[in-house]
N, C-alpha and C positions, 0 to 999 in steps of 0.2 A: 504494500500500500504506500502510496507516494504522500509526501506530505502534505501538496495540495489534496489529494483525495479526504486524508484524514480531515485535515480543514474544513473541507467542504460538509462532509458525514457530520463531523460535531456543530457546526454551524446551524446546516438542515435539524437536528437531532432538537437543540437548541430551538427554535422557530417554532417547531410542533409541539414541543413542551410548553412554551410560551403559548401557543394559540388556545392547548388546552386550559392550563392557567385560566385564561380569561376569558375563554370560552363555558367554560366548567366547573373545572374544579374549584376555583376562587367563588363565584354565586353559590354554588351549592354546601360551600361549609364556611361560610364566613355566619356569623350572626345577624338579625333583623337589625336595621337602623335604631339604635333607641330612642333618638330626639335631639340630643345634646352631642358635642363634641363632633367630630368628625366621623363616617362610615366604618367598621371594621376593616373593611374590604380597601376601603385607599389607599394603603404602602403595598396590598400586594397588587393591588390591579396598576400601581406606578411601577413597582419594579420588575411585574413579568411587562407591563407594555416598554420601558429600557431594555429587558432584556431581547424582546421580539423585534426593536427596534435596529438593536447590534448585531444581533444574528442574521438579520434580513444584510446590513453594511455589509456585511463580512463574508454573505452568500454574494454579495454584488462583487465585492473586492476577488473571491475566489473565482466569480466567473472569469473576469476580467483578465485575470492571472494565465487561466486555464487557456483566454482567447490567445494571448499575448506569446503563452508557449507553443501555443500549436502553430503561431505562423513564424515562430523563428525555429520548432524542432528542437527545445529542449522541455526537461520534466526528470528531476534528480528523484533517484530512491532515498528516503529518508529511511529509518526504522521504527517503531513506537517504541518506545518506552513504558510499556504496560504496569509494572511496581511503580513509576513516579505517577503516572494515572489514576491509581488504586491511592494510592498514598491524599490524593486530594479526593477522589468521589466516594469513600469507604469516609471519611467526616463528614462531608457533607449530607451523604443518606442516614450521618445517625443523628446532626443535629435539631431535628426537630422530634424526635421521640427524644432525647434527651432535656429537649426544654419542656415536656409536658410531663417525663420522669422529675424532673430538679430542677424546674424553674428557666426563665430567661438570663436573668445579669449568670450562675456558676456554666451553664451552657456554653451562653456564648462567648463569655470567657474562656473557657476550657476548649472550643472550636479555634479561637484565633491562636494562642498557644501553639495545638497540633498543627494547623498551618504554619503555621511559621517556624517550627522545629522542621517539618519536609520542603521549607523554604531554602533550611539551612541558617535560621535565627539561633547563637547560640549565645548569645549578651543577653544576660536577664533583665536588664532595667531597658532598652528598647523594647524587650518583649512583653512585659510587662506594663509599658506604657502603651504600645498599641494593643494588648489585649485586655487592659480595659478603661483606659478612654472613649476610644466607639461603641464600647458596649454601654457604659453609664451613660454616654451622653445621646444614644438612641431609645434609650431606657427611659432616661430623661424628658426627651422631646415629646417621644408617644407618649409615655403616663400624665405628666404634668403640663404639656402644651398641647398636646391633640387631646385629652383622656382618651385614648384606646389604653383598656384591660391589658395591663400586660401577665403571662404568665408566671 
């Protein structure tokens, strides 16, 4: 599989998860509007439509690539790297049983952490500082400036 290919796979993969997202999944298990504050449904139906958004760029960008090789006759083999793969989608598929096991703020702390040790983070006090800065201050924003429930 050539690295454009991969691209293009996780890209598409990417798009359809997002369509789902906002197609489905996000309406069907967010909560009814209560009246006050913001929709439940607003940070996810903002962040799967960014996401749907970059993976369409990126489908465009891989076309484009794709056109540009085929009229000069090149296209390199790359290899995957299936463990550094795993190492990022094996947190990600567990972060969200894990915030309804233990909450959002030790989750999602204990998610950027592992990120960032399969980053190659090994200074604790940078790691420290981005695992949970962004966590308090999303924690933050949504409970005390939108009130959405947090976990």
């Amino acid at each position: 599989m050539t690295e454009l290919q991969r691209d293009t796979l996780a890209y598409a993969v990417v798009a359809a998860a997002s369509v789902c997202l906002l197609v489905w999944i996000i309406p069907a298990h967010t909560p009814e509007y209560p009246g006050y504050g913001v929709p439940a449904s607003l940070l996810p139906d903002i962040a799967a439509g960014f996401m749907l958004a970059l993976s369409l760029l990126g489908l465009g960008r891989a076309a484009l690539t794709r056109r540009r090789n085929n009229a000069s006759g090149e296209g390199a083999q790359t290899t995957v790297r299936w463990r550094h793969l795993a190492c990022f989608l094996i947190p990600c598929a567990l972060l969200m049983p894990a915030m309804s096991w233990f909450g959002f703020l030790p989750a999602g702390i204990a998610f950027m952490v592992v990120i960032q040790l399969c980053c190659g983070q090994r200074r604790w006090l940078p790691m420290t500082l981005v695992a949970v800065v962004p966590v308090l201050s999303v924690y933050a924003i949504m409970r005390f400036g939108l009130g959405v429930p947090m976990p």
